[in-house]
N, C-alpha and C positions, 0 to 999 in steps of 0.2 A: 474252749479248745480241749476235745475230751475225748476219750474212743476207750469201746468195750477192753475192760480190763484182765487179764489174764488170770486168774486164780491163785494167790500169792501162796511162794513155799512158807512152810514152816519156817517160823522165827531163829534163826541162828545168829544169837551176838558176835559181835564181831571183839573179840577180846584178846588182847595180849597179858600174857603174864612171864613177868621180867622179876627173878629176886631180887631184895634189897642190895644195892653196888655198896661195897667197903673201900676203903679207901689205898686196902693191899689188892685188892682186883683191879683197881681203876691202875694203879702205878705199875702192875706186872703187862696190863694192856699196853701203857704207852711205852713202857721200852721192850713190845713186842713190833710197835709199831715205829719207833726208832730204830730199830732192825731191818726192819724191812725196806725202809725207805733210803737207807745207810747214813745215818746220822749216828754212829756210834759215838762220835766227839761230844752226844749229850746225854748219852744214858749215863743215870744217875745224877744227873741236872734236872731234870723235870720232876716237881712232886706236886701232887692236886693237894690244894689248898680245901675245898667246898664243891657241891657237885646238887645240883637239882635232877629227878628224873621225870620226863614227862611222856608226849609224843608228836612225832612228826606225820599230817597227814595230807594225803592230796586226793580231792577228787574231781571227777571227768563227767560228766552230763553227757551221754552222744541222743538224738532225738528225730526221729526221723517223719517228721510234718509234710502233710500233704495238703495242695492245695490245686482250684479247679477254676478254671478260665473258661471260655468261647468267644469266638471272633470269627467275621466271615471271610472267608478266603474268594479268589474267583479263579474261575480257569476257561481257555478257548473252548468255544459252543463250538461242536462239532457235527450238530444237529441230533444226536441223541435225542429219547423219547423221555419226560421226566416220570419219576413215578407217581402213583395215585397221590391224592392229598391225603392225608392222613395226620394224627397227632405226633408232631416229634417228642423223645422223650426230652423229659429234665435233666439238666448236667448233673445235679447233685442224685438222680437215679440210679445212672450210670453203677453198673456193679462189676469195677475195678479191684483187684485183689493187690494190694501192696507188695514192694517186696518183702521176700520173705525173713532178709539180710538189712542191714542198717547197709545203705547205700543209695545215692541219689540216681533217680531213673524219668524220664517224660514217657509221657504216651499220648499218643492220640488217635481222635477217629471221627473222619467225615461221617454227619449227619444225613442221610440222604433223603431223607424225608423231609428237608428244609432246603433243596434246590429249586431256585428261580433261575430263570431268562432274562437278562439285562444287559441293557447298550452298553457297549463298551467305552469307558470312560475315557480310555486312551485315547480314543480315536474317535468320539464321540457319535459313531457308527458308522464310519466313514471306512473304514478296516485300512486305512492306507494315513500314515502320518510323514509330518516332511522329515526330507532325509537330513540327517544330524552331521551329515560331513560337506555339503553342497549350499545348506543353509534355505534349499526348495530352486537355489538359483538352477539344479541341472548343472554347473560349470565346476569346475575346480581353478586356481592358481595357483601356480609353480615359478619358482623363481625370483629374481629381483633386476630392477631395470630394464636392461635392454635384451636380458637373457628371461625375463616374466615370460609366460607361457599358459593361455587359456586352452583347457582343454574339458571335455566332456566326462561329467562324474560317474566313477567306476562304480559305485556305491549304488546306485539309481537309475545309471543308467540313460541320465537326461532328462527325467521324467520329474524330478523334483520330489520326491515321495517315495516312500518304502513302505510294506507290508508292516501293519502294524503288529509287535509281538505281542501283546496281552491276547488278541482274542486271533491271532494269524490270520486276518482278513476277513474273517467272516460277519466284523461287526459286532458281534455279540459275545456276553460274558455267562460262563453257568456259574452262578455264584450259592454258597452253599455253608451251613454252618461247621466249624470245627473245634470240638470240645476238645479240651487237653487237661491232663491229671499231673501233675507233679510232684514230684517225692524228694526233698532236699533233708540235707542231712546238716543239723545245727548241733554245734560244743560250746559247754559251759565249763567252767574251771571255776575252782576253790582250794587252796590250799595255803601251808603256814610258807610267809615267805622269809622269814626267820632263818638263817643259817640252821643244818647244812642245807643242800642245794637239791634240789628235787630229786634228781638223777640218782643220786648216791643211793636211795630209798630201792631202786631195783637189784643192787648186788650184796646189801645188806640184810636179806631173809627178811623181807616185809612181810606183813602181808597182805592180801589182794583179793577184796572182795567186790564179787563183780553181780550188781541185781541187774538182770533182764526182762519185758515185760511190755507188753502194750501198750500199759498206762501205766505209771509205777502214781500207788497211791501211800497214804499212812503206812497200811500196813505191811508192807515193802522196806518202810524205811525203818521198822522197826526193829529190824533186823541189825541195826548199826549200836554204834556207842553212843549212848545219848549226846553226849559233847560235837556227834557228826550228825545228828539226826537235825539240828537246827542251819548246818551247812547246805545240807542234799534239798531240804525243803523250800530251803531260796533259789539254789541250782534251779529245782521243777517248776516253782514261780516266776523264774525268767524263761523258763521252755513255754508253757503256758500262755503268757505275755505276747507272745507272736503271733500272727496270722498263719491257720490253719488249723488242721486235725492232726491230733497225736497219733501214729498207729506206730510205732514202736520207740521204746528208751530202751540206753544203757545206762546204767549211775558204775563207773569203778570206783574203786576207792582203797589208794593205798592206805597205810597205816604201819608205822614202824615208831618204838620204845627209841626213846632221844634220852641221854643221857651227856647234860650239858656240862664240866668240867673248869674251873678257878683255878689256874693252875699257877706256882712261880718256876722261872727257870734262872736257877742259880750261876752267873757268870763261871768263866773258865779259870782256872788257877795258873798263874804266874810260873817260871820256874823260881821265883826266891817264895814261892807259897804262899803270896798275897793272893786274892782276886782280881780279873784283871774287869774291873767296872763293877757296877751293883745289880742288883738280883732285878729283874723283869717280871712282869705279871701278865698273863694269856689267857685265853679261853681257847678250850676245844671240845667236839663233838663226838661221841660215841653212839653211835646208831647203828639199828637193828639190833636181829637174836644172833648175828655175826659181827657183831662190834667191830662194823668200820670206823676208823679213824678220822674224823675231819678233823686238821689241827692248821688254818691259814697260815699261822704263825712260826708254824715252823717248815722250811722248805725240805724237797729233797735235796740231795748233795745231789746229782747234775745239774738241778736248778741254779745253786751258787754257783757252780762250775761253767755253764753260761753266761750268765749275769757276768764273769770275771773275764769270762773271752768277747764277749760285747766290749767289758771298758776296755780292755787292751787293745781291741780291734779300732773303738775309736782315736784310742792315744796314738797308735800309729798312723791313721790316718792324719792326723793333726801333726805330726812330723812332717808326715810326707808334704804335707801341702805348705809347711812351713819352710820346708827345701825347696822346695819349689819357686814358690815365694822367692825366696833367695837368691835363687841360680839368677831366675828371671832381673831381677833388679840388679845383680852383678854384671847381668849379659848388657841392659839396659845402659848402665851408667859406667861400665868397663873401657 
């Protein structure tokens, strides 16, 4: 599964470079980001404890495989002249230009130098088959009982039989080859499924390298971080794998600096200045070269704010049906 390969550009690593994160840049970020999401009741409660730096990466395989059928079609002889006999060509001949876009497309084209003359099968050259509403009887029935009613079929006519539609009477079928090309478009995926969440990687300044190419080979792929080079090469070994010819790939491939975070979050203070419960332990995410924040662990404040109009919403319900209850059983035994 293989098609003339494009000319690969110049080798460009695909490299992020992220400085070493401190432990006062990691804590000025999270209560930038307890800011924003309005948790002020914790800035100054969260401090990262340890912190590993790695990266988050996804990538996209798009492949656009062509592949080549023929099957013979028929159609009503209408007495047409056929052409000379001559050699038809080969389906794999055929010199079909792909699209030029990753997208799936058919095409096809009667062979005309493969038409024959042949009875038609429908009707086995009779051009007239029995009629499908009369049953050949000519009659119809209507009714039930004494109101039944035999009358002559509108369909036929009386006659039992109808024009046959494959070849419209004439008996005969021009049957004839027709090749068809296909171009369907197959994705493959690869990526860390590790918190954060894929999504987050497009508003966090990933970034996004995108090889395009006929065939993407080695040397395509060498353009990557070695850590994604053994990704992409299984990606193209499952494109590979399938039935057909390759005539164009996309490989994307995001890639964003993951900065994973051990954080505690120190309970609230009492007013007599105790704590009110003991300290907690969390993980959160810092990603990309905009340090979004994934932190599960901590909501936003309309989040709780929800969550609080939920339970109260059910607490009343469970009144109300409790009154109810009530009334009912008072009306009951009143």
């Amino acid at each position: 599964m293989s098609a003339d390969a494009a000319t690969p550009a110049a080798p460009v690593c695909l490299v992020l470079e992220r400085p070493e994160p401190d432990g006062d840049g990691i804590a000025r970020r999270i209560e930038r980001h307890l800011i924003a999401i309005g948790r002020n009741d914790l800035r100054g409660r969260v401090h990262p404890i340890d912190w590993v730096l790695s990266h988050h990466d996804h990538l996209a395989l798009e492949t656009l495989a062509e592949t080549r059928v023929s099957y013979r079609a028929a159609f009503p002889f209408d007495g047409q002249e056929l052409p000379d006999a001559v050699g038809a060509p080969e389906l794999e001949d055929l010199l079909v230009p792909p699209p030029s876009t990753l997208e799936e497309r058919t095409w096809r084209v009667p062979v005309e130098e493969t038409r024959t003359i042949e009875e038609c099968p429908g009707c086995e050259g009779a051009g007239r088959v029995t009629c499908g509403r009369c049953g050949g009887d000519g009659e119809t029935t209507s009714g039930f009982g004494k109101d039944k009613k035999t009358s002559r079929c509108g369909r036929c006519a009386g006659s039992g039989n109808v024009q046959c539609s494959s070849c419209e009477g004439s008996g005969k079928v021009l049957e004839l080859r027709i090749d068809e090309v296909r171009w369907e478009v197959h994705q493959d995926f690869d990526g860390d499924e590790a918190p954060p969440p894929y999504h987050l990687l497009h508003g966090a300044g990933a970034t996004v390298e995108v090889i395009e190419s006929d065939d993407l080979r080695e040397e395509h792929l060498e353009r990557l971080e070695p850590d994604l080079v053994e990704k992409a090469r299984a990606l193209v070994a499952t494109a590979d794998a399938r039935d057909g010819t390759v005539r164009r790939q996309r490989l994307r491939v995001t890639y964003a600096p993951v900065l994973e975070v051990r954080y505690r979050l120190d309970p609230a203070t009492r007013p007599d200045g105790e704590p009110d419960g003991p300290a907690t332990e969390g993980r959160l995410w810092i990603v990309g070269t905009t340090e979004q924040v994934y932190a599960p662990g901590i909501r936003r404040t309309w989040m709780n704010l929800f969550i609080a109009l939920v339970i109260v919403f059910a607490l009343l319900n469970v009144m109300l049906v409790g009154f109810l209850l009530a009334a009912a059983v008072g009306v009951a035994f009143g």
